[in-house]
PASENU-531358 format. One record per residue (C-alpha): x, y, z; residue in one letter. Coordinates in steps of 0.05 Angstrom, whole numbers, plus 5000, padded with zeros to 4 digits. Each point is the difference from the previous one (the first is absolute). Layout:
PASENU-531358
XYZA
...
//
This chain:
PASENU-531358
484248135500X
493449794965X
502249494944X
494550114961X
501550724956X
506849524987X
496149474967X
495950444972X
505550384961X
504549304987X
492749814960X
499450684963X
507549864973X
498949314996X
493850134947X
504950514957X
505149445005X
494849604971X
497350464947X
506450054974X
501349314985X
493649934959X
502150634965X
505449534972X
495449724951X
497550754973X
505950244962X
500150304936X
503249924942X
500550664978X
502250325072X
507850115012X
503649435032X
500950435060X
492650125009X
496449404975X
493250175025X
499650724989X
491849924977X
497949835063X
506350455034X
497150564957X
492449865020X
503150005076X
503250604990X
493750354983X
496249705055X
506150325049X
499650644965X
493050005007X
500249925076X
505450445005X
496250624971X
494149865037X
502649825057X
507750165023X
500550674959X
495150335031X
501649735069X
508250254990X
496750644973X
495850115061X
505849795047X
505450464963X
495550625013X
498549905070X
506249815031X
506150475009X
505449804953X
504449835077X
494349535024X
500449564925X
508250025001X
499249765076X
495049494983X
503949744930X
506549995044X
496349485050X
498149614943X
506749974982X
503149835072X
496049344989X
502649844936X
507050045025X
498049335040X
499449654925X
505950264970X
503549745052X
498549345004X
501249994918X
506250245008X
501949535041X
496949384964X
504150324941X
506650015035X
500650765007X
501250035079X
503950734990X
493050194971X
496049635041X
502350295068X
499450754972X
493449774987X
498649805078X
503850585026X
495150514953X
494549545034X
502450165064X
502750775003X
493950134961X
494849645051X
504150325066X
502450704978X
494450064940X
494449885048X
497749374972X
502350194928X
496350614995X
506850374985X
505949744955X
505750065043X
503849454968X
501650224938X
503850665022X
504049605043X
501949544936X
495349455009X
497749994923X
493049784981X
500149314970X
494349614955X
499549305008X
494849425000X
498649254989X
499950114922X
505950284999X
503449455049X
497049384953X
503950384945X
506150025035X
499149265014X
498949864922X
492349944988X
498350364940X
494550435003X
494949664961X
494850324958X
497250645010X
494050095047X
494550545011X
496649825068X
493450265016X
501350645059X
506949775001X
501950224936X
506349764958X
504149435019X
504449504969X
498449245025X
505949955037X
498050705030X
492049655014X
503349585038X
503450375042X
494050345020X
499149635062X
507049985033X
499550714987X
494050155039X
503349465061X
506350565010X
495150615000X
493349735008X
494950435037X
496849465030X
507249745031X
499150705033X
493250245017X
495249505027X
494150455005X
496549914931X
496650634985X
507750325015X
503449554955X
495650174949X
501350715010X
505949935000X
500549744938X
495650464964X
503650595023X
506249704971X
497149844927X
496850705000X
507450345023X
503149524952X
494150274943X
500950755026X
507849984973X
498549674937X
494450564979X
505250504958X
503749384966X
493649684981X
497950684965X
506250044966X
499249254978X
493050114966X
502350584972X
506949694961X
498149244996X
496549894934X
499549225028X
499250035077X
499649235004X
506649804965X
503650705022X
499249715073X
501049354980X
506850144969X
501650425058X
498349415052X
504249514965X
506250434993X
499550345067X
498949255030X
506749804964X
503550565029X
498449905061X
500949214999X
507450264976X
501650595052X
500450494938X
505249554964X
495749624949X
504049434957X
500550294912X
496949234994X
495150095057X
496650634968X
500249784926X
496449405017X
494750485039X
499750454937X
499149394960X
494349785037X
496450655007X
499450094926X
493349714966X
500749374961X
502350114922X
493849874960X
501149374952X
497850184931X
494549704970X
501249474930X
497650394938X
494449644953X
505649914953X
504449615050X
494349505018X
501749374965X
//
């Protein structure tokens, strides 16, 4: 296999790793503890939002009318097959074997008798979806997730979540996959554009109700992340302090002429 898409990805992470720590020295003091560089999260949130209308819209638009509701289920079903490799392996970093092996057996009934994941056989046959990755396995392990993060094209993150970026892409990586580059590439577009196809009636909804899109996803991220990081059974303490930190700073009154001295 050709090393060099490899390198080239571990240097693409490698720069956001980098971009992040120099964020460090950009927070605000007027941003919620949770989210202390929500100016430039907010400016990189309009540059995604921008790309996204221009771009990804359009494209999961196009691709929702001209492909048969079957072909997109069959196509979102591989996509999932793959991910079944990840939540695995998290599982099983996390100590969840009884998981992890329903996780390998979806991966397998699903690639034999689902032609290659195309069909979900798994899941009638009690093999329940699961939803793990590295993010979620550093939380399990104790590392707290560190401020909040918009990345450009990736989209939201925590810093604990930015760094599991790469890990990620090692346990369902196209290039670990497909060698042939034009493929790979693809491959990968059909997957954002399936993954952008399903979001289309929840992100119409979303502009419709969200006075605040930013810090309604925001809020969202961070609690869903918890969740997750907790299997569904969040500590009282664990969420307060979350709560605490989403909520802007209190502003400090300013001293009245009078109290001058």
């Amino acid at each position: 296999m050709n090393s060099a898409p490899q390198l080239t990805r571990f240097t693409q992470y490698a720069s956001v790793a980098a971009v992040l720590v120099l964020l460090t020295g950009c927070a605000s003091s007027n941003a919620p503890k949770a989210d202390p560089w929500e100016g430039l999260n907010r400016a990189t949130f309009s540059f995604n939002e921008g790309v996204d209308k221009v771009l990804l819209v359009p494209a999961a638009k196009g691709y929702q009318a001209v492909t048969p509701g079957f072909v997109r289920a069959g196509v979102s079903n591989a996509f999932s097959n793959v991910g079944d490799v990840s939540n695995g392996v998290n599982n099983l970093l996390q100590g969840k074997a009884g998981t992890a092996l329903s996780d390998f057996g979806r991966l397998l009934v699903n690639s034999t008798l689902g032609i290659l994941g195309l069909f979900d056989v798994a899941t009638p046959m009690g093999l329940e979806k699961s939803n793990e990755d590295f993010g979620q396995t550093l939380g399990k392990w104790g590392i707290g997730s560190g401020p909040y993060v918009v990345l450009p094209f990736l989209g939201p993150r925590t810093l604990r979540d930015a760094a599991a970026i790469y890990p990620d892409s090692q346990a369902t990586g196209y290039g670990r996959w497909i060698d042939h580059v034009a493929t790979r590439n693809a491959v990968r577009g059909l997957d954002i554009i399936q993954i952008r196809a399903e979001l289309l009636a929840t992100t119409r909804t979303l502009d419709e109700a969200s006075l605040d899109k930013y810090q309604f996803l925001r809020d969202s991220y961070l609690q869903r992340r918890l969740n997750q990081v907790h299997d569904g059974k969040v500590p009282a303490a664990e969420r307060d302090k979350l709560e605490e930190a989403m909520e802007p700073p209190a502003a400090v009154p300013k001293p009245s002429a009078g109290s001058a001295k």
